[in-house]
N, C-alpha and C positions, 0 to 999 in steps of 0.2 A: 353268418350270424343270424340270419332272417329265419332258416331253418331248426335253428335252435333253440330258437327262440320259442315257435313253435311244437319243439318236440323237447317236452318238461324233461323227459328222464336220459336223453343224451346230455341235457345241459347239468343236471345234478348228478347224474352217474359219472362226466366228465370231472367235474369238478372236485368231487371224494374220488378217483381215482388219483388225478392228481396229485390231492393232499397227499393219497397216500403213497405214492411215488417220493414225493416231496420226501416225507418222514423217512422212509425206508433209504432214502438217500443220505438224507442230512439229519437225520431225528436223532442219530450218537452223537453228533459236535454238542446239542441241544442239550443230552444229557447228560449232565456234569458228576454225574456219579458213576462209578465202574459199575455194572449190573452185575457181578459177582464177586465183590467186596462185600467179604460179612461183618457186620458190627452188631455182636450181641447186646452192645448196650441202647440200639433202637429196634432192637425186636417187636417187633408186629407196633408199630409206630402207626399212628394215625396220621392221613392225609391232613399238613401244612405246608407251609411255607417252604421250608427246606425239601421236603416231599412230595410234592402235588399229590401222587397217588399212596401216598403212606408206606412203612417198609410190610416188609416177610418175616418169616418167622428167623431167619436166619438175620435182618438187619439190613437184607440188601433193599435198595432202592427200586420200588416198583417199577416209577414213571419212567424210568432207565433201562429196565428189563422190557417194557412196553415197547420202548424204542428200539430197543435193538430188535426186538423180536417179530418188530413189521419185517423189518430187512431180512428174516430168515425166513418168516412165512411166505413170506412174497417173492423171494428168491427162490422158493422151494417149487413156489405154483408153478410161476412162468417157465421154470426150467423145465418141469412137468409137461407144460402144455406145450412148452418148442415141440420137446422132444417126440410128446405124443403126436401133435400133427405133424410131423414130417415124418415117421415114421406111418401115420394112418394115411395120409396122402398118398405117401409112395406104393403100400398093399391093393390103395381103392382103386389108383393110377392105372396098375398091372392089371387087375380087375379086371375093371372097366373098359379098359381098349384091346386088352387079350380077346376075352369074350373066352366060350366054349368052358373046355374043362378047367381050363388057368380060373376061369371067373369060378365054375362052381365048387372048384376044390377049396378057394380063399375064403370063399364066402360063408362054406363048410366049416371052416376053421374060426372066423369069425364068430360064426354065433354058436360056436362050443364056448367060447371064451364070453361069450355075453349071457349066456346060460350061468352063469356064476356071480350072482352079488358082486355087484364092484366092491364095494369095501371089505368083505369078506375076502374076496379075492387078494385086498390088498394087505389084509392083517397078516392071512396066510403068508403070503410072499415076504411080509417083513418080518416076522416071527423065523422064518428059514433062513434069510439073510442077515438079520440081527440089525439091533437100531445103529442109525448111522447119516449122515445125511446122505450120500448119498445110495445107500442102500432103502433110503425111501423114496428116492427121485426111480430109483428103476421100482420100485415096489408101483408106487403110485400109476407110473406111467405103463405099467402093464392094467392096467382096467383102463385106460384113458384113450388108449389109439383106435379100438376098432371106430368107436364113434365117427373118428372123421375118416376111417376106412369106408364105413358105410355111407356118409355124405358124399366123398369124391367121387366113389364108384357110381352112385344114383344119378349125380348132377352128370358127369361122364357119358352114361346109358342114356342122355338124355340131350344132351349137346351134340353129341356126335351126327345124329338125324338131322340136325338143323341144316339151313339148304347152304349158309356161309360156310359150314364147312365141309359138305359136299362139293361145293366150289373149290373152295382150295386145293382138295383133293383131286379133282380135275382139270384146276391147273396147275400141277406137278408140284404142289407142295409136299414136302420131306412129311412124313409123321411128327420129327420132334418140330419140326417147325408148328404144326397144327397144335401141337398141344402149347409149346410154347406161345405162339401169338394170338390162338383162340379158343384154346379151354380155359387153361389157368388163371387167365383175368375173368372168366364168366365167375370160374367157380371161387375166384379169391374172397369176395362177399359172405356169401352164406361161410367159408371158413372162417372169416374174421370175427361175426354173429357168435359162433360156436366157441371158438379160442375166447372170446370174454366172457363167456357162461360159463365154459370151463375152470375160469381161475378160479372162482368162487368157490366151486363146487370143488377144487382140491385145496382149497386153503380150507373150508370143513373137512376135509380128509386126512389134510398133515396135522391139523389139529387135536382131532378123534386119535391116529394114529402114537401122536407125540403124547394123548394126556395118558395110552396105555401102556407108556414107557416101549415102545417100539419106533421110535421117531428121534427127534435131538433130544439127545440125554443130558440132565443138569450137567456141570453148572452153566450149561451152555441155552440163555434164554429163549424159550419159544411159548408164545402162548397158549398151546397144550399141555407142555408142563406145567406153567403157569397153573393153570386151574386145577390141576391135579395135586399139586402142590398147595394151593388154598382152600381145596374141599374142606379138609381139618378143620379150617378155623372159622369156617363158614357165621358161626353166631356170632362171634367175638368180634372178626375182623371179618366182614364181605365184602368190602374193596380192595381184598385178595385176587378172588373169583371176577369181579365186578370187571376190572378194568381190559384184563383179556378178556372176557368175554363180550363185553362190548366193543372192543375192535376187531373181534372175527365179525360179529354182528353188521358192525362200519361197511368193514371189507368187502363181506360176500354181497352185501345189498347195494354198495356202489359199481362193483363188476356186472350184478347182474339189471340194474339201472343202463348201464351202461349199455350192457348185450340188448335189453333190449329197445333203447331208443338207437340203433345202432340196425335192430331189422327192422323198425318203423320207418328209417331212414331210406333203408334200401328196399324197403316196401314202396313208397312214393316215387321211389323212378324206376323203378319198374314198367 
């Protein structure tokens, strides 16, 4: 708690994450209206009582689409970033303890693939594969592993020299035993740092990708169609735009609150 206290932006990046766990969890019992229930006769409705967020042009229930569509962005991220750090871990892994050609031919390969605009990278890939979810979970999570391909391998090339595990090594420790009991706990940190910069940085991404209709396609709510959806009516009704946009806004600035009272943190014990 003392810590926290301390360190402003673990304690408020904590706490909007959790919100937003919270909502992505339980934010649909909340709202009491189907998010794809059209009623033309509250088309583009203003934010009241019955509406907190007003309707669309079609009559559906904003603050309902809001809700459900934490749980898809969010579901969209985290599956993203599983995916991509254990697949970037296990590249850096090989890397890393290979050495020689195994390390330089990866790492060749790596930064062919970093040579490319992440999100371009990732338009491309979902434009091939077609919208879908998860045809953007692999879209996404191809621009997202080398990252922690490149951290594992660095922190790896870097531990290995250490005299604790020179030690181990001469006394008859196994290889997986070395990485198991004294790499992957050095290097779990700085992953953990990274993994919650990351969410942010693909909830902007499934975003972008969803408002260019390459992502979840209506009627299935996410807040990049959202906004693409209330461009239109931007003068009339901007609590269209407004309300997704400001929970990607929420979102990315609590993840990355988080990531970084989270390297502050692990900067101090150091």
């Amino acid at each position: 708690m003392k810590g926290m206290a301390r360190n402003p932006s673990l304690t408020v990046g904590t706490a909007i994450v959790a919100m937003l766990l919270l909502v992505a969890a339980l934010g649909p019992l909340a709202a009491r209206s189907d998010p794809t229930a059209i009623n033309l006769a509250e088309s583009l409705a203003r934010p009241g009582i019955g509406h907190p967020f007003g309707c669309d042009a079609l009559g559906r229930d904003v603050f309902a689409r809001v809700m459900y569509g934490a749980r898809l962005s969010l579901g969209v991220s985290l599956s993203v970033v599983a995916l991509s750090l254990v697949v970037g871990s296990l590249v850096g892994a090989i890397a890393g303890l290979a050495g020689g050609w195994i390390d330089e031919t990866i790492m060749r390969a790596v930064d062919i693939v970093l040579a490319f605009p992440g999100i371009l990278l990732a338009i491309a890939l979902a434009a091939i594969l077609g919208p879908g979810i998860v045809d953007l979970i692999v879209a996404l999570s191809a621009m997202g592993w080398t990252t922690y391909a490149r951290l594992v391998r660095g922190e790896l090339l870097s531990l290995r020299e250490r005299d604790y595990v020179q030690a181990a090594h001469v006394l008859g420790a196994s290889p997986s035993r070395v990485v198991i009991r004294h790499l992957l706990p050095a290097v779990a940190g700085p992953m953990a740092v990274q993994a919650t910069f990351g969410v942010g940085g693909i909830v902007a991404a499934e975003a972008a990708l969803s408002f260019l209709g390459l992502g979840a396609m209506p009627p299935t709510p996410s807040w990049g169609n959202m906004l693409d959806a209330g461009r239109a009516f931007m003068l009339v009704a901007p609590y269209l735009t407004m309300a997704p946009g400001i929970a990607i806004g929420v979102t990315i600035l609590g993840f990355n609150l988080l990531g970084d009272g989270l390297a502050q943190l692990a900067g101090t014990r150091s």
